[in-house]
N, C-alpha and C positions, 0 to 999 in steps of 0.2 A: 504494500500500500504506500505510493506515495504520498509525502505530507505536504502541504501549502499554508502556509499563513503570513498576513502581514507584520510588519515590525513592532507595529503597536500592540500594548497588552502581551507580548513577548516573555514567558521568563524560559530561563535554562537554569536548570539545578547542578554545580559543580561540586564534583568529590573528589579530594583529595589526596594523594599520598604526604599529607604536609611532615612526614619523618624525613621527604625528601628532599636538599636543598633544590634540587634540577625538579622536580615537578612543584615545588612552591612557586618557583621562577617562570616553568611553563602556565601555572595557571593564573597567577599576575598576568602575562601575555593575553591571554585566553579570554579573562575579563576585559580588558581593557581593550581589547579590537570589539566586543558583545556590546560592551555599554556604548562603544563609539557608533554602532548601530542600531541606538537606543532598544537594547534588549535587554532587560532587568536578570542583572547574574544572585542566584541564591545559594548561599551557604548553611554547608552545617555550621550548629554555633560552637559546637568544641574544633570544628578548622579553620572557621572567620577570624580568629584573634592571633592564629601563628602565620596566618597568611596577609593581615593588615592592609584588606585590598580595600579602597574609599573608592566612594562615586555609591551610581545605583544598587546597590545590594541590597536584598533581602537576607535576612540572617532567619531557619529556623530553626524551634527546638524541639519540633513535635514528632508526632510518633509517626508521620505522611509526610514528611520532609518533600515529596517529589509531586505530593498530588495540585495540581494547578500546571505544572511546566512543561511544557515540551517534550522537551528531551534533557536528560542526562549526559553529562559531559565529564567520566571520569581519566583521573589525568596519576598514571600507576602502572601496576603489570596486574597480571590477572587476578591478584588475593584482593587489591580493591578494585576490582570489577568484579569480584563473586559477594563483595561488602554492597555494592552499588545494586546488584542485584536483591538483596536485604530490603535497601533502602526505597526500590523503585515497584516491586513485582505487584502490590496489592494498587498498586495507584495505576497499573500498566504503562509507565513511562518507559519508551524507550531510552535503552543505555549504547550508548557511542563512547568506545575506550580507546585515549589515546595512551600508545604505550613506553613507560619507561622502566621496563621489568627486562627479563632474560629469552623468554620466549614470547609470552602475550598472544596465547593461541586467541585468547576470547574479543583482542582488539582490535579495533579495523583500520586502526592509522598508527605511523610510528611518528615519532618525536621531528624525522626529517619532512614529514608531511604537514608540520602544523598550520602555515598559512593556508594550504589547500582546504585541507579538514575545517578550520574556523570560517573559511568563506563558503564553505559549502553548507554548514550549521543555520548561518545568515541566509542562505537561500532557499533555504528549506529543500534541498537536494538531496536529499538522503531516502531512502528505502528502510522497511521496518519487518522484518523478519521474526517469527516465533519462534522460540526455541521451548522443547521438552522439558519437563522438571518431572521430580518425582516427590512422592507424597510417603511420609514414612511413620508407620503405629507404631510402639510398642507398648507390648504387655506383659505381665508378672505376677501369676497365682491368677488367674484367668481375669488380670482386672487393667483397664487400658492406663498405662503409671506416665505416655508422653506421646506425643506428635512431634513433625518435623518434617522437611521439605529440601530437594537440594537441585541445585541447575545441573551440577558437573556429576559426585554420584554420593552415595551413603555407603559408609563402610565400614564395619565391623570390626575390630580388629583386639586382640587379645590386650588384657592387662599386665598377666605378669609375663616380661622379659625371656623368662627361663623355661614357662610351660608352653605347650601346646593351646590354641583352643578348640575345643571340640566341639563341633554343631551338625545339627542336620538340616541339609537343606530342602526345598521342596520348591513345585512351581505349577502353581494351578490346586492348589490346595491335595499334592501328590506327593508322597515323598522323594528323592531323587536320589540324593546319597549322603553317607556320613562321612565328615571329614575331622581330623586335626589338621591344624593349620595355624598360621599367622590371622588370619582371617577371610572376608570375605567383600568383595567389590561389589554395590549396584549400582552400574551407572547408566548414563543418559547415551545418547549421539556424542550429544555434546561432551560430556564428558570421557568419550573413549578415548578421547586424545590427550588423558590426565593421567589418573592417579591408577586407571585400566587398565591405559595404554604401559603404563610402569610395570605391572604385574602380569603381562601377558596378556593382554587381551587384545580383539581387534579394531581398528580404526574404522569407524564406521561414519558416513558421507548422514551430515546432520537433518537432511529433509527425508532420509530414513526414519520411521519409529517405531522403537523400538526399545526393549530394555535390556541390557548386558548384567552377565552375574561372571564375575572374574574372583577365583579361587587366589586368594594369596599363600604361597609356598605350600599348595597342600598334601600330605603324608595319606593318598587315596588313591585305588586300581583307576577309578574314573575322576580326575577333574582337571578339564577342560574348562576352557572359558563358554561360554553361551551365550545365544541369541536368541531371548524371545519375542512372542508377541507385543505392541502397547499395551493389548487387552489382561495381560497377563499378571496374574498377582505373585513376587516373587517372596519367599523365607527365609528364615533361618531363627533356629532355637537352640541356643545354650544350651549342653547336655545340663538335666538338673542335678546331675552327679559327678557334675565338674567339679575340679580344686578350687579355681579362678571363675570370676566372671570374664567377662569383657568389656568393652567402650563402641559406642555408635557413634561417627562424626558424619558431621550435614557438611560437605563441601571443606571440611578440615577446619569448619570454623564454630560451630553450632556441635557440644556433645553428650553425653548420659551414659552415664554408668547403667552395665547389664550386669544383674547379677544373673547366678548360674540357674536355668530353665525360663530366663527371660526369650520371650518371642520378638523378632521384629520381622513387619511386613512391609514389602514396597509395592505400590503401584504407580500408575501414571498420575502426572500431578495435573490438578483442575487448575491449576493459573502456571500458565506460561512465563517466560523470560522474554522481554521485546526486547531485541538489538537493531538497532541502527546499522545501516550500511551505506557506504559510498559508491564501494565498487559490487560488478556482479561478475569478478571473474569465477575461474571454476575452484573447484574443494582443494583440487588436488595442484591447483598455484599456490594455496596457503601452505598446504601441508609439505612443499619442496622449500617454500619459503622459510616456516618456521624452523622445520626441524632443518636446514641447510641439508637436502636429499643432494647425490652428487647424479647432475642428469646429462654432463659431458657427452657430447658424441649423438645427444637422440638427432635423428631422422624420423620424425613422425609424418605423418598428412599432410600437415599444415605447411611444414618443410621442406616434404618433395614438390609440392606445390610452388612455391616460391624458386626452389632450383628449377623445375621445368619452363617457367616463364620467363627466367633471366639467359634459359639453353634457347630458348624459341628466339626471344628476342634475337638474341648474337649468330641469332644461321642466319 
């Protein structure tokens, strides 16, 4: 869906990585091309005071920080764009992340693109894409003890250092198999290219949907990474005759103590992630870009094509 609107009544909501001299610096920049285009820049108020940016600002401190704006303009690597995601999902604002982190799979602009990216913001140029979340219960002595939601993925992963965890897993209210293990991966699309992608699993192309359940290190004849349905509801339960519980983190950032015969369930999550985009190249520009793949030497399609027109021309 493309967006339009005029300049007036404008706001953008900026988040920052303000631990960062270089994105305090960038998003000073960032304001001050916005408000020169009379666009009202909103801060949170625990980053408004390390970033001491004057002019139009809106400072807030409520619990909707993004609901009224636009778009979202985080200025980080991906830990504050999974933060921005927090701040933005129930307002459905789309998030545009400019990146100063190491990878910034979830960002659609780098640091050397900033004038582009900011006049594009101004022009309301941008495209708005959904992204999959997931939606995560858990329960203990058959009583529901928490919730939880994650973009990239929820994942389970043992407490004590020295033991095993032990759980069974299931998918579709079925059991599938028992494992010890370090833990257990559910993630998104989007997140196959995380903390999955770390523990074996496969990179999956994000307007696929679908849910991933990636075994970390597990001591089992069967496990394999997996792909299921959206429809699908996936598990895992603490043996209750474990030593140790476990830990459940939301995107590495949101977590809860399991103790042992705690359940937790994932399914597909009822509110989205809106991201902003610029470009519509393909998945797999990002993913040679991010991860630096080496593609030396290809001769694709697109290639022979180009060589056979410059052979034609010169006969």
């Amino acid at each position: 869906m493309t967006l339009s609107s005029s300049a007036a009544g404008r706001t953008v909501l900026l988040i920052v990585h303000t631990g960062r001299a270089d994105a305090a610096e960038v998003a000073r920049a960032v304001s001050k091309r916005l408000m020169d285009s009379a666009i009202t820049v909103r801060l949170l108020a625990e980053e408004s005071a390390d970033l001491g940016i004057a002019g139009a600002v809106e400072v807030s401190s409520g619990a909707d920080p993004a609901n009224g704006c636009e778009i979202a303009v985080v200025i980080g690597g991906d830990g504050t764009i999974l933060r921005g995601a927090e701040l933005t999902r129930l307002a459905g604002t789309p998030l545009l992340g400019i990146n100063l982190g190491r990878v910034g799979f979830l960002a659609e602009a780098e640091e050397d693109d900033l004038e582009t990216t900011v006049e594009a913001i101004i022009a309301s140029s941008y495209v708005v894409e959904e992204r999959m979340t997931v939606d995560v219960a858990v329960t203990s002595d058959g009583r529901r003890v928490g919730d939880g939601w994650a973009l990239n993925e929820a994942s389970i992963e043992k407490a004590a250092r020295q033991r095993m965890l032990e759980v069974v897993v299931e998918i579709d209210d079925r059991p599938l198999s028992r494992w010890g293990c370090d833990g257990v991966v559910f993630a998104t699309p989007t997140g196959s290219t995380a903390y999955a992608f770390s523990a074996g699993g496969p990179v999956v192309w994000p307007e696929v949907e679908a849910l991933l359940m990636v075994p970390i290190s597990a001591h089992a004849l069967f496990a394999r990474p997996m792909v299921a349905s959206p429809n699908s509801t996936l598990a895992a339960e603490v043996l209750a005759d474990s030593e140790t519980g476990g830990v459940l983190w939301c995107d590495g950032r949101r977590t809860m103590d399991l103790p042992p015969g705690a359940r937790v369930e994932v399914r597909r999550g009822t509110r989205p992630v809106r991201l902003a985009r610029l470009h519509q190249a393909p998945f797999t520009n990002r993913l040679v870009a991010k991860f630096e793949l080496p593609v030396t030497g290809w001769r694709g399609s697109a290639q022979r094509r180009r060589e056979s027109g410059r052979n034609s021309a010169d006969a």
